[in-house]
C-alpha positions in Angstrom: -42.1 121.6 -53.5 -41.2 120.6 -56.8 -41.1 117.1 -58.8 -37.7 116.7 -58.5 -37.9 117.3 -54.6 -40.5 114.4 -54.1 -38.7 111.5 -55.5 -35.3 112.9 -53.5 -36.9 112.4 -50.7 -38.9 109.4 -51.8 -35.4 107.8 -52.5 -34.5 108.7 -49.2 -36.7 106.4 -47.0 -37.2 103.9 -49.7 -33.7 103.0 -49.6 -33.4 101.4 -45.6 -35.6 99.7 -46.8 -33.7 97.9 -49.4 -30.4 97.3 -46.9 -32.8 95.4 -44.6 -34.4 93.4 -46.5 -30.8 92.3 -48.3 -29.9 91.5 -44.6 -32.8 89.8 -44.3 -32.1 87.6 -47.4 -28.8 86.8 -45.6 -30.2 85.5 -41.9 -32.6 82.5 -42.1 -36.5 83.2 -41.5 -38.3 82.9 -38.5 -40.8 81.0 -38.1 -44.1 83.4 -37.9 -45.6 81.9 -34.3 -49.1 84.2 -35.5 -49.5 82.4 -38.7 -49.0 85.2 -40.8 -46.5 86.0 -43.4 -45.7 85.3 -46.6 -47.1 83.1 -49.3 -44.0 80.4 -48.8 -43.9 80.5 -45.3 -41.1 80.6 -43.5 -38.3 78.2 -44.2 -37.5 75.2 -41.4 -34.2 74.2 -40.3 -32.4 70.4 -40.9 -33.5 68.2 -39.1 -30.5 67.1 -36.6 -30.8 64.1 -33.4 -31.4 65.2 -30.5 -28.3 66.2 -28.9 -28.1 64.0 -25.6 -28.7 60.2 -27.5 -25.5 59.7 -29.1 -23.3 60.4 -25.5 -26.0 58.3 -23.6 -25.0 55.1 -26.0 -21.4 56.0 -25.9 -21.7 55.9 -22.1 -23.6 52.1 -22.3 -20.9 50.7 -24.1 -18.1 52.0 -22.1 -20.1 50.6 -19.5 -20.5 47.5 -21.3 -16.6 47.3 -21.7 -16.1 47.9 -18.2 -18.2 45.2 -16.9 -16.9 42.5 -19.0 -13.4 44.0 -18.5 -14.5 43.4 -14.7 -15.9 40.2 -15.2 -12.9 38.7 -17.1 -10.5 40.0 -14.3 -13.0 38.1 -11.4 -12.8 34.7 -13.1 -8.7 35.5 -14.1 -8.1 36.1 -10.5 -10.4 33.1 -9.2 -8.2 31.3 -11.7 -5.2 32.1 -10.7 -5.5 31.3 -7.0 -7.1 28.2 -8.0 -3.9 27.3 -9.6 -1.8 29.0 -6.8 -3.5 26.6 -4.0 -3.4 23.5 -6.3 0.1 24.3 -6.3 0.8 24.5 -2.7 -0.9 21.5 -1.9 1.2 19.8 -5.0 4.7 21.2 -2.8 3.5 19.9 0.4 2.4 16.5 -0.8 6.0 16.4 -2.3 7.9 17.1 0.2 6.1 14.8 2.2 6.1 11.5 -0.6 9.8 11.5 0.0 9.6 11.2 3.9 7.2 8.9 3.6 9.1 7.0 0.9 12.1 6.6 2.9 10.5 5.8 5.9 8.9 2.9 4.4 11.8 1.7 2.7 13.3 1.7 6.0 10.7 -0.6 7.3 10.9 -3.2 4.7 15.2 -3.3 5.6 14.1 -3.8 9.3 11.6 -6.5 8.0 14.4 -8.3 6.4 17.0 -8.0 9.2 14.5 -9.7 11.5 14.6 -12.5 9.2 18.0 -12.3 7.4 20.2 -16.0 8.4 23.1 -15.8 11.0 21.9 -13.1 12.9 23.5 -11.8 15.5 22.3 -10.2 18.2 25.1 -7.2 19.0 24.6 -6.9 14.7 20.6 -6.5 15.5 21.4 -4.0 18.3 23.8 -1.6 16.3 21.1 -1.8 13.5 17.7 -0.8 15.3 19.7 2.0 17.1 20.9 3.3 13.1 17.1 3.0 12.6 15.9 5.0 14.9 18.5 7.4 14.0 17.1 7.5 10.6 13.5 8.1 11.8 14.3 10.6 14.3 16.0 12.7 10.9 12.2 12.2 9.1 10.5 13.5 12.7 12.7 16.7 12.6 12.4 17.1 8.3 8.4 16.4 9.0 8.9 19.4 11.4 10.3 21.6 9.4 7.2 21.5 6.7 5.3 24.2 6.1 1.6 22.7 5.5 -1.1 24.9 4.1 -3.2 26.7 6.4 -6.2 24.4 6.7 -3.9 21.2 6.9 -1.4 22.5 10.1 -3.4 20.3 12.9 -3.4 17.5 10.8 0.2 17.5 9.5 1.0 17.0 13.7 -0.2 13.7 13.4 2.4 12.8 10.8 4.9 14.5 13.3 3.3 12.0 16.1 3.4 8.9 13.5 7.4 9.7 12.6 7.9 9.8 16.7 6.3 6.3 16.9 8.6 5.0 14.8 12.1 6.6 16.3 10.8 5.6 19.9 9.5 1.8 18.5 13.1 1.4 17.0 15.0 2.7 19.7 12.9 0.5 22.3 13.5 -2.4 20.5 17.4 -2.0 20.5 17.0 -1.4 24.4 15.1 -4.1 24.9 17.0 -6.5 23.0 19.8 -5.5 24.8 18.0 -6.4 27.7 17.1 -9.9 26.6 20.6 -11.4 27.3 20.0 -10.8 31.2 16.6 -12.3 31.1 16.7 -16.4 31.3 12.4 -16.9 30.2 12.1 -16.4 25.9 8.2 -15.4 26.7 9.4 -12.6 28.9 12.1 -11.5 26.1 9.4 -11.6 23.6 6.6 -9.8 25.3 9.3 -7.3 26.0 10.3 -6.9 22.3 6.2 -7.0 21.6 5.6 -4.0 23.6 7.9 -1.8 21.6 7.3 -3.1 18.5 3.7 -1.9 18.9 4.5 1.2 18.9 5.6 0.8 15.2 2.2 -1.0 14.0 0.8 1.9 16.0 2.6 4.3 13.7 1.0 3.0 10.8 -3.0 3.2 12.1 -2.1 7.1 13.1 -0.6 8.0 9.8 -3.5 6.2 8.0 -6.4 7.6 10.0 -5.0 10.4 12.0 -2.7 11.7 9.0 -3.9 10.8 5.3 -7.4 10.7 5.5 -8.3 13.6 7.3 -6.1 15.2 4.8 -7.3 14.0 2.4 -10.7 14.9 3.1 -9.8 18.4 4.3 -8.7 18.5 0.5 -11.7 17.8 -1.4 -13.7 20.0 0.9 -11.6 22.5 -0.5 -12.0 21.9 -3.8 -7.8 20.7 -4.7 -8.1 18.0 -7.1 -5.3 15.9 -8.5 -3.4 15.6 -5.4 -2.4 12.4 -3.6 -1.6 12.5 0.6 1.0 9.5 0.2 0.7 6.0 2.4 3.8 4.9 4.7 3.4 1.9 5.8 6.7 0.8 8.5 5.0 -2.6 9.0 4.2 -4.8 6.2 3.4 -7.8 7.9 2.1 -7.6 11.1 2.8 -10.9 12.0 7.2 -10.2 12.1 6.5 -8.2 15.7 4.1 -10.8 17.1 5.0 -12.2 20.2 5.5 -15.5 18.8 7.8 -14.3 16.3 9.6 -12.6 18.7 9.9 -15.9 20.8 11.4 -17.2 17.7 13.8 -14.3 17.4 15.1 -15.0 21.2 15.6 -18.8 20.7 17.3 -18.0 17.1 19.9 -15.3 19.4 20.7 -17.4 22.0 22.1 -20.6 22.3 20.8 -23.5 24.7 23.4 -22.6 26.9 22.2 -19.2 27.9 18.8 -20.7 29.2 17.0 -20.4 25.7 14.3 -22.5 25.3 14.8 -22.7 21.9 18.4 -22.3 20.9 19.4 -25.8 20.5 19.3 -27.0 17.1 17.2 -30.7 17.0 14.2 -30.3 15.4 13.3 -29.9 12.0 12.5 -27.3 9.1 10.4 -28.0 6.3 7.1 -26.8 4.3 4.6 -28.2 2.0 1.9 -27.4 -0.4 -1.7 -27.6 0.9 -4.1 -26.9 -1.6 -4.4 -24.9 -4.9 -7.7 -23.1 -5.2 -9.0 -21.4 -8.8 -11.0 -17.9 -8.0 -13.4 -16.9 -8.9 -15.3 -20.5 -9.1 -13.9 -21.5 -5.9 -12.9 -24.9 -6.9 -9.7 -26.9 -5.9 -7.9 -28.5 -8.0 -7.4 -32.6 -7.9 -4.3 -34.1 -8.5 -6.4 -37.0 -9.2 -9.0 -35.7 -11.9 -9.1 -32.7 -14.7 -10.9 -29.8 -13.4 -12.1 -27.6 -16.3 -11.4 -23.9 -15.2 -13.6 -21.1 -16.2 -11.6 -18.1 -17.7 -12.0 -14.8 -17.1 -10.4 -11.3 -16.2 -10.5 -11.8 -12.6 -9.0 -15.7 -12.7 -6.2 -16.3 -10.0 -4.8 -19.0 -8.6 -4.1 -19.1 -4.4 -1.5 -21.4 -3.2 -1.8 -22.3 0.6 1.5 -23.0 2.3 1.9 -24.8 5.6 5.4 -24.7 7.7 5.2 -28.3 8.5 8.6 -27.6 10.7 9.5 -27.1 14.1 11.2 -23.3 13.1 10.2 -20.1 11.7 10.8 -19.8 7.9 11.6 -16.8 5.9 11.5 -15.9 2.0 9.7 -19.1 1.3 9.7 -19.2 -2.9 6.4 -20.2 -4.3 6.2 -20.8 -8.1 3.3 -21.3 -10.2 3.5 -22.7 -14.1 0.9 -22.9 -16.7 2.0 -25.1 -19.5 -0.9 -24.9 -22.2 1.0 -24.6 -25.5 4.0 -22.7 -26.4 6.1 -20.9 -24.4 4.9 -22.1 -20.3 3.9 -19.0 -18.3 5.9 -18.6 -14.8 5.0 -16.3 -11.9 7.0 -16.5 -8.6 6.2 -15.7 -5.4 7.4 -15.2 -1.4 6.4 -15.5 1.9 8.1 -13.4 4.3 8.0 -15.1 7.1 5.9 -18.0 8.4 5.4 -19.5 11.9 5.7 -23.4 12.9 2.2 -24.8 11.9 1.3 -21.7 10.4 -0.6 -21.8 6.8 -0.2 -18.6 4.8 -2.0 -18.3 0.6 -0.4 -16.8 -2.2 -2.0 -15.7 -4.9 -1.3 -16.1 -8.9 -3.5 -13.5 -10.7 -3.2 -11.2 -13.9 -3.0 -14.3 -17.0 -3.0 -13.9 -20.8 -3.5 -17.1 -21.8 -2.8 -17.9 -25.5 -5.2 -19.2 -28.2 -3.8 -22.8 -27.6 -4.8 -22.9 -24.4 -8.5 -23.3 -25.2 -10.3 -26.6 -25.8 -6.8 -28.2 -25.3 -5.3 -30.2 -21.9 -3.1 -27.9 -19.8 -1.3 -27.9 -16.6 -0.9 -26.4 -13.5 2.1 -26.6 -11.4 3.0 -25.4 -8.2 6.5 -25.6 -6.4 7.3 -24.7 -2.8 11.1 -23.7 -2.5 12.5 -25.9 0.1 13.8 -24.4 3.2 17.5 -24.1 5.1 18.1 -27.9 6.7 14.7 -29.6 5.0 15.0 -33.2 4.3 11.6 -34.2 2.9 10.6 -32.3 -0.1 7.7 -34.8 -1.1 5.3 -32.5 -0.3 6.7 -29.4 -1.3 4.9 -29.4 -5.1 2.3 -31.2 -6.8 0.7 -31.1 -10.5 -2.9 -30.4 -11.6 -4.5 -31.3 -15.5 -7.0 -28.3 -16.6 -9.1 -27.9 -19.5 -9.7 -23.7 -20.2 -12.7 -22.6 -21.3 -14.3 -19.0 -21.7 -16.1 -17.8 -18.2 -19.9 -17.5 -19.4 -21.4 -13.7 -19.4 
């Protein structure tokens, strides 16, 4: 074999050899797991994270989100029904303020037609059978409520209180009616008592049957800011007492029908007692200066005394403070008030000015005289004061 024949053939295999190794070049190097190789070693790859940490802290914070997302839609809800119950209790408590707004109203026009001059007794009839008219409208609005859930028992009882007042008033106009048959007052009157009590009756059941328990039933369930209203029919109990209504009969019928009380001798008349300054408790003397100790709770009670033979109404009481400068005036009434009977107002809520202070002042009160009185000596009287700042 010739020369030229050896490096043919060594050309030959050396050349694979050459196209490997360029594809070598091309691919990155393995690492040599024996330890061998070359010199350099074999080359490493970047560093990269691991592949699952970057997803797993994506997935916390949607997580995250979510629950906050959650948590904000708990207390937005809780929020909202808050505000839808305070509301529902806000719609009932309206609707019933306006029954119970009426219906008192209505009482205080009863009061005054017991009371009002010239009455008449057909008049009074016609009027208590209106009334009861009126009340029986409230007992079928109060039925028509819708109350909230945990207040439907207890709404029954202003149902019950409204019925009290429709059968009082229409008991009353029966009975009256009834009066002009009967010959004894006492029996007339005990007759009108007994109806009449089922309006002071109506009053206890809306107060402790009705509002309280309401109101109660309310706080335990958390609705704040609403008020369960008062109605109160009868003002003063004293209009439906038996005595009054013995009044009443004698005022309605004349001597002639048997009344023990129709004819007119007698007299009318009422004077002023005492005055007496609160909180010190001291009367004042027409006689001497009483020094009167100043402070936010200072008030003045009149006592008033019918010193008659009749039943008074709408008594005017008027109290004056002359200390300097322009006098300060507050006016009062009694309702009503029995023969013998003593009834206080009181005088409360003063500003009095600088002047007033270290200086003599006076106290005045006048007693409005009544329908036929004669003797009015009695009826007012006039106290010297000296103000001074109540100690701490």
């Amino acid at each position: 074999m010739s020369t030229h024949d050896d490096d043919i053939e060594f050309d030959f295999f050396d050349e694979p050899e050459t196209v490997e190794a360029a594809q070598r070049g091309r691919r990155l190097p393995r690492r040599d797991r024996s330890g061998g190789g070359s010199g350099d070693g074999p080359r490493r790859p970047p560093m990269r994270a691991p592949t699952g940490i970057v997803p797993l802290a994506r997935l916390v914070g949607l997580i995250a989100i979510a629950i906050a997302v959650v948590v904000a839609l708990v207390f937005w809800v809780g929020a909202c029904q808050g505000k839808s119950k305070h509301d529902e209790y806000a719609s009932y408590a309206s609707k019933v303020r306006s029954i119970a707004q009426s219906s008192q109203a209505l009482g205080v026009e009863f009061a005054n037609e017991l009371i009002a001059s010239g009455l008449k007794q057909a008049d009074l009839e016609t009027k208590l059978q209106t009334y009861a008219q009126q009340e029986q409208q409230a007992y079928d609005q109060a039925q028509q409520i819708r109350a909230p859930g945990p207040l439907i028992r207890i709404h029954q009882h202003l149902v019950d209180a409204l019925e009290l007042r429709a059968k009082g008033l229409a008991g009353l106009g029966d009975a009256l009616s009834q009066t002009a048959t009967v010959k004894d007052a006492a029996t007339a009157a005990q007759k009108l008592t007994d109806q009449a009590a089922l309006l002071t009756a109506s009053d206890v059941v809306w107060d402790q049957l009705y509002r309280l328990p309401a109101t109660e039933q309310m706080k335990a369930a958390g609705v704040t800011g609403v008020v369960i209203p008062e109605s109160h029919f009868i003002q003063n109990t004293d209009l439906v007492s038996a005595r009054s209504f013995g009044l009443l009969y004698d005022r309605l019928h004349p001597a002639s029908t048997g009344g023990t009380g129709g004819t007119t001798t007698g007299k009318h008349g009422d004077g002023l007692v005492s005055v007496r300054v609160l909180p010190q408790a001291t009367d004042l003397s027409t006689s001497t200066a009483t020094t009167v100790k100043v402070s936010a709770n200072l008030s003045f009670v009149a006592t008033v005394v019918d010193s008659g033979d009749f039943q008074e109404v709408n008594v005017p009481v008027t109290l004056t403070i002359d200390a300097g400068g322009t006098p300060i005036v507050r006016r009062r009434a009694i309702a009503i008030i029995q023969p013998a009977q003593q009834q206080t107002v009181t005088f409360s809520n003063f500003n009095l000015p600088t002047s007033a202070f270290g200086a003599k002042a006076t106290v005045k009160v006048d007693v409005g005289a009544v329908a036929g009185e004669i003797n009015t000596s009695n009826n007012s009287a006039s106290y010297t004061v000296f103000f001074t700042l109540s100690g701490p």
